[in-house]
C-alpha positions as CSV (number, residue, x, y, z in Angstrom):
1,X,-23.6,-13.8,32.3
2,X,-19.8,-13.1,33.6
3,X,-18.4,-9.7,33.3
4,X,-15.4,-9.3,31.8
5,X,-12.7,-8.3,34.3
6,X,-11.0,-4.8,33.9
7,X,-7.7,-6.7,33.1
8,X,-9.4,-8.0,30.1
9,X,-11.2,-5.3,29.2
10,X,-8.1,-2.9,29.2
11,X,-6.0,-5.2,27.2
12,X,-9.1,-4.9,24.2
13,X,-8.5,-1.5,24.7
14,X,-5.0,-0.9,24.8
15,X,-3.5,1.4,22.3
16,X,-1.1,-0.8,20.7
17,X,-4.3,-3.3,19.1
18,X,-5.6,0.1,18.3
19,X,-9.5,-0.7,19.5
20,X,-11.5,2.6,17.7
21,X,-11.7,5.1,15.1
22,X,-9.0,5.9,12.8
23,X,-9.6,9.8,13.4
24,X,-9.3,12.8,10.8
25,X,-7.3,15.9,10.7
26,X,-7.0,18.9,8.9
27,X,-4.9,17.2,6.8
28,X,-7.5,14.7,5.7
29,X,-9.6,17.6,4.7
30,X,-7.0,19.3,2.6
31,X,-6.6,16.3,1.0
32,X,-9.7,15.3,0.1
33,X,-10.8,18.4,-1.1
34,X,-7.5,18.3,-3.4
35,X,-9.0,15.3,-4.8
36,X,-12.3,16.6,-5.4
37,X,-10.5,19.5,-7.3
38,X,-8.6,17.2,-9.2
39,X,-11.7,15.0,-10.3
40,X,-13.0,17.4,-11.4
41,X,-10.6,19.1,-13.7
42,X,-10.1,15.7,-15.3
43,X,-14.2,15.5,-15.9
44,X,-14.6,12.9,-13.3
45,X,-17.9,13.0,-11.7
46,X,-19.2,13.6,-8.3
47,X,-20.5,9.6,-7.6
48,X,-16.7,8.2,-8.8
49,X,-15.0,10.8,-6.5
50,X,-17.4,10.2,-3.7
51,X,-17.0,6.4,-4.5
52,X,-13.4,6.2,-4.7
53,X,-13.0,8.3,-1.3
54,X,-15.3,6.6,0.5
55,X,-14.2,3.6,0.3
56,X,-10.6,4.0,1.3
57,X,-12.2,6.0,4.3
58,X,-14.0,3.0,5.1
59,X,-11.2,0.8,4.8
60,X,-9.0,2.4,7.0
61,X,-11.9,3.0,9.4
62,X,-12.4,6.5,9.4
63,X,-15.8,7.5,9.5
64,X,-14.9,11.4,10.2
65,X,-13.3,11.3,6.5
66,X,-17.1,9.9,5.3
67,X,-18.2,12.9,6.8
68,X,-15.9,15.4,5.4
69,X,-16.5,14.0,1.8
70,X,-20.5,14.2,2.9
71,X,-19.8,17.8,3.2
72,X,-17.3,18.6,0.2
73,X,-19.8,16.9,-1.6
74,X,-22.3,19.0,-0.9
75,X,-20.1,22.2,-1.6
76,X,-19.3,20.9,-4.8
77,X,-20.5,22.4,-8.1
78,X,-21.6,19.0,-10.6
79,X,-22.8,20.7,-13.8
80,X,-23.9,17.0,-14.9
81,X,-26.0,16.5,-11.7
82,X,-27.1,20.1,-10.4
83,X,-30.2,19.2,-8.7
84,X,-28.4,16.5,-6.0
85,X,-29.2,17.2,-2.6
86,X,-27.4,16.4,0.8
87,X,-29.3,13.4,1.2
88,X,-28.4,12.1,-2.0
89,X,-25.0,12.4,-1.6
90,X,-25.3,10.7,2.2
91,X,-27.0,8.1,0.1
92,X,-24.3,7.8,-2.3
93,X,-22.0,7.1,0.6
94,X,-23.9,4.9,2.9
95,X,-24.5,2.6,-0.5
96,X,-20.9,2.3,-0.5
97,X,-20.0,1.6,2.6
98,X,-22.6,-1.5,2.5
99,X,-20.8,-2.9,-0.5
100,X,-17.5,-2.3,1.2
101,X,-18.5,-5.6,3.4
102,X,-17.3,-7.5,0.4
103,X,-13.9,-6.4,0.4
104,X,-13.2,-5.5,4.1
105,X,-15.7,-7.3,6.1
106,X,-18.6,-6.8,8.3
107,X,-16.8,-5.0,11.4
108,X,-15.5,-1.5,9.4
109,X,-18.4,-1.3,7.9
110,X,-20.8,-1.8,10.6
111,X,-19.0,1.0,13.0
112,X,-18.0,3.5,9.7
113,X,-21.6,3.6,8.5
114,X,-23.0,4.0,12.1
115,X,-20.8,6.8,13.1
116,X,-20.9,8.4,9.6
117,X,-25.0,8.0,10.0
118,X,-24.9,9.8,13.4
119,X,-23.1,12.9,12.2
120,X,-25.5,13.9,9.5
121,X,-27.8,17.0,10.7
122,X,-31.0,15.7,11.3
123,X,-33.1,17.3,8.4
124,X,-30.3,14.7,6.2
125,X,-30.9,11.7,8.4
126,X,-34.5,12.4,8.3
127,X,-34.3,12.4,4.9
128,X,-32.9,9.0,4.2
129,X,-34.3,5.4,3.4
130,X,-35.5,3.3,6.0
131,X,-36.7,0.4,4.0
132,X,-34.2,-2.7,2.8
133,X,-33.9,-3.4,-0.7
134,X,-31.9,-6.6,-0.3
135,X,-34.4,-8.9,1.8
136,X,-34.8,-12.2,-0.1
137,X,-37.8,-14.3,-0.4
138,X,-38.7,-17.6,-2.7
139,X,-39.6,-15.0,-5.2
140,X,-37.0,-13.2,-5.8
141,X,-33.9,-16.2,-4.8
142,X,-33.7,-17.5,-8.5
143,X,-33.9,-13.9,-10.4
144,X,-31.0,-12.6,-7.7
145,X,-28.4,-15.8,-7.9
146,X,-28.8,-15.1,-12.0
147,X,-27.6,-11.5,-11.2
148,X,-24.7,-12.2,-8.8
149,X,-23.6,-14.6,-11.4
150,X,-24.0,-12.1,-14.0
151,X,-22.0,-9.4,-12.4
152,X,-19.5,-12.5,-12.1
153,X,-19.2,-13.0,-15.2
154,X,-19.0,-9.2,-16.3
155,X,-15.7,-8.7,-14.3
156,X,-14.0,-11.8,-14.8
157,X,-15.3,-12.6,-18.2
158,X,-12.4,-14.8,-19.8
159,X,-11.5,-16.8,-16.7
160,X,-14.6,-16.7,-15.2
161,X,-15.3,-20.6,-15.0
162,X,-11.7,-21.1,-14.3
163,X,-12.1,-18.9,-11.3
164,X,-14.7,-20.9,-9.8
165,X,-13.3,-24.0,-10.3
166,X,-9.9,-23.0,-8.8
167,X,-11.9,-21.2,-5.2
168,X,-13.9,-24.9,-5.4
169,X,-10.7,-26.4,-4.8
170,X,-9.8,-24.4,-2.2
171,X,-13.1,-24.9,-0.7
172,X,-16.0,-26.2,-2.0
173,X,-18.0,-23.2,-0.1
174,X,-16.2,-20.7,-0.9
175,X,-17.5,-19.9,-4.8
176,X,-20.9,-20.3,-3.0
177,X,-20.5,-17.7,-0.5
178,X,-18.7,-15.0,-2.6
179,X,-21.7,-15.7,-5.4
180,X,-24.4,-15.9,-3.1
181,X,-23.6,-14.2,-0.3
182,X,-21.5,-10.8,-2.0
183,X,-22.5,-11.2,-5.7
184,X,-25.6,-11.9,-5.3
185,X,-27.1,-10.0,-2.8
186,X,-24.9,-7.2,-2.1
187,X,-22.4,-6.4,-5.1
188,X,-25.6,-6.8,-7.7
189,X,-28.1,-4.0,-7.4
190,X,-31.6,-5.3,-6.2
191,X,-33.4,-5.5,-9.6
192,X,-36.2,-2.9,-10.2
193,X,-35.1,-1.0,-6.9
194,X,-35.1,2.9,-6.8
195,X,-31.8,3.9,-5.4
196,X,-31.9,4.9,-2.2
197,X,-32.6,8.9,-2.3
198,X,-33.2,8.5,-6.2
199,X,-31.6,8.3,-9.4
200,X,-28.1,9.1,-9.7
201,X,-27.4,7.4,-6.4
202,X,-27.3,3.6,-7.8
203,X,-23.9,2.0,-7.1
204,X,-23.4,0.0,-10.0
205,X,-21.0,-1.6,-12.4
206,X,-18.6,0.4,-12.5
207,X,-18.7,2.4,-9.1
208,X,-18.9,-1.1,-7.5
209,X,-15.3,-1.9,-9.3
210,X,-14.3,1.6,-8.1
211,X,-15.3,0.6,-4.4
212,X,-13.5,-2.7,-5.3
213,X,-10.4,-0.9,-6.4
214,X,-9.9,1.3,-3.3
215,X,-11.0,-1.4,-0.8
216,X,-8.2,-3.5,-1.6
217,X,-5.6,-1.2,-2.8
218,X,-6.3,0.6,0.7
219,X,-5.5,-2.9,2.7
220,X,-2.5,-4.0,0.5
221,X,-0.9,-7.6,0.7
222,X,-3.9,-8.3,-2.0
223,X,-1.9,-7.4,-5.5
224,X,-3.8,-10.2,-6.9
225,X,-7.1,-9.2,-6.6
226,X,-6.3,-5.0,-7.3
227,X,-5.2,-6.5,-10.5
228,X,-8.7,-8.1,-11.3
229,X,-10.7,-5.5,-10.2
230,X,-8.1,-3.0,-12.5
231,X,-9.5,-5.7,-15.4
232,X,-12.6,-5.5,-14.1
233,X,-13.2,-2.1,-14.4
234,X,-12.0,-2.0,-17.9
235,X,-14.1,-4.9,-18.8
236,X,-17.6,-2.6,-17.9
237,X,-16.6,-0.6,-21.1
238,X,-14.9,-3.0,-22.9
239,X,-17.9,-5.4,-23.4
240,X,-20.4,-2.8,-23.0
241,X,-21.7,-3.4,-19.5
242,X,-21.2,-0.2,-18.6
243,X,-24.1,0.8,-21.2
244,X,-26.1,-2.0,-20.2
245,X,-30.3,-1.6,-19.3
246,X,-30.3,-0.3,-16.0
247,X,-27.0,1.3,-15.5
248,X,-26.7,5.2,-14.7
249,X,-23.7,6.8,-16.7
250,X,-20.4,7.3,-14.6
251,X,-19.2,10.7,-15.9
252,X,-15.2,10.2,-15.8
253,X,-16.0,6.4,-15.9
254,X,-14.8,5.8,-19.9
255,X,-11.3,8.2,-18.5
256,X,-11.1,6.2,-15.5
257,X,-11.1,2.9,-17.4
258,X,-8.4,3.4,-19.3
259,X,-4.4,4.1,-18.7
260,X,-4.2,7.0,-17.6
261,X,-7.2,7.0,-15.7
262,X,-6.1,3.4,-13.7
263,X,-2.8,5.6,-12.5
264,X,-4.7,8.5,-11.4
265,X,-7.0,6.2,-9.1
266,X,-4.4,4.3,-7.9
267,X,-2.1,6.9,-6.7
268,X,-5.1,9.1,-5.5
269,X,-5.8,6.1,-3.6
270,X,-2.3,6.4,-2.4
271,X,-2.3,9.8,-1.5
272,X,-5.3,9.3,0.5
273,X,-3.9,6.6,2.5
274,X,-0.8,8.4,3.2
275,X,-3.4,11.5,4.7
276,X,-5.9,9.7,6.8
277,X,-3.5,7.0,8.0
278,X,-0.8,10.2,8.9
279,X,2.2,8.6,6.6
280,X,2.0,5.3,8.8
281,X,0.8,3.4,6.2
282,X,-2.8,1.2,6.2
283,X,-4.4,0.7,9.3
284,X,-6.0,-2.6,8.5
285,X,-3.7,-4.9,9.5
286,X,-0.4,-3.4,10.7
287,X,0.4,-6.0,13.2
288,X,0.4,-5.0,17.3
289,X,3.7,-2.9,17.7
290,X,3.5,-2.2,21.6
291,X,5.0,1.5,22.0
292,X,7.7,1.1,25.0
């Protein structure tokens, strides 16, 4: 196989195309523990916080920030969930950076979860799951296409058909492989699966809208699909899938789906961005400004 040449390999690298880490700052860690305050005098639980925050660090590709809320996490007080443990929480956050693929893609979440994963203390990273939930097999195909639909439906119940139809005509692929491929097998929780690190860890309907939410609100230049999710997320209560067999409460979750509570994510969301990405703005596709 060729090597790359250094000229080649210096231009992946050159500052401008920004080539690693979006990294932290004392900053970050001011405001993140701001919003953990904040959650909780407004009676938001510890897995919507976690959720929320996570996923914007994700999306702006700053693992350091996934460790930070590890830690916060840890330091924080939840009166509904007293017994969580470190590797619960790391859990929690790991679960949603998978599901983060949906919205930002394979790369971010790839280099986010491995960095985040090699910065816990080893008694925590001993501690987590090694076995895959998600592995499908001629048993369990049918059963797990019925639940990506299902989850479908639940967020865009009312133009859910129309939906389809409209990505079909875009591309006949492309309903299949957001159904099949995010729905399905990712967004969906694996049916009769313990949640990695137990209860109370499950990334469900409404934490995945959360994680939808803050995904694509962190990107911008996808109004569109913030508004769905916004919909979505007040659909899980609306029509009672929220409350459905299977799904853990979301302490804050009823708040958060509501007026008020849809302001207070998105402009946390805001302030977060404005933190990590030092007032510059998202970092997921700011074009390549060469500094002269």
């Amino acid at each position: 196989m060729s090597k790359l040449s250094e000229a080649v390999k210096a231009l992946i690298n050159a500052g401008h195309a920004k080539p690693g880490y979006t990294p932290s700052s004392a900053g970050v860690q001011t405001a993140l523990t701001r919003f953990a305050s904040d959650a909780a005098e407004k009676k938001v639980g510890l897995p919507a916080w976690v959720t929320l925050s996570t996923a914007v660090s994700a999306t702006l590709n700053c693992p350091e920030a996934m460790t930070q809320i590890f830690h916060i996490a840890n330091a924080t007080p939840t009166p509904s969930s007293p017994s969580r443990t470190p590797a619960q929480n790391a859990e929690l956050i790991r679960e949603v950076g998978l599901k983060c693929i949906s919205f930002n893609g394979i790369p971010r979440s790839i280099n986010t979860l491995g960095a985040f994963r090699a910065s816990l203390p080893d008694d925590v990273g001993a501690a987590l799951s090694t076995a895959p939930t998600r592995e499908l097999t001629p048993d369990n195909l049918v059963v797990r296409k019925h639940d990506g639909l299902a989850l479908w439906d639940s967020v865009y119940v009312g133009f859910e058909r129309k939906l389809l139809d409209r990505l079909a005509h875009s591309h006949p692929d492309l309903p299949v492989h957001i159904l099949n491929g995010h729905y399905s097998n990712l967004l969906s929780n694996p049916r009769g699966a313990t949640p990695p690190g137990g209860p109370g860890n499950k990334v469900g309907r409404v934490l995945t809208s959360l994680v939808a939410i803050a995904c694509l609100r962190t990107q911008t230049g996808v109004g569109p699909q913030v508004v769905s999710h916004v919909f979505g997320l007040r659909k899980a209560y609306d029509n009672g899938d929220a409350r459905a067999e299977g799904e853990e409460p979301v302490e804050g979750g009823q708040w958060l789906a509501s007026e008020d509570g849809n302001l207070w994510i998105l402009e946390s969301i805001d302030k977060l961005v404005g933190a990590i990405g030092g007032g510059e703005g998202t970092t997921f596709a700011p074009g390549l400004r060469p500094k002269l």
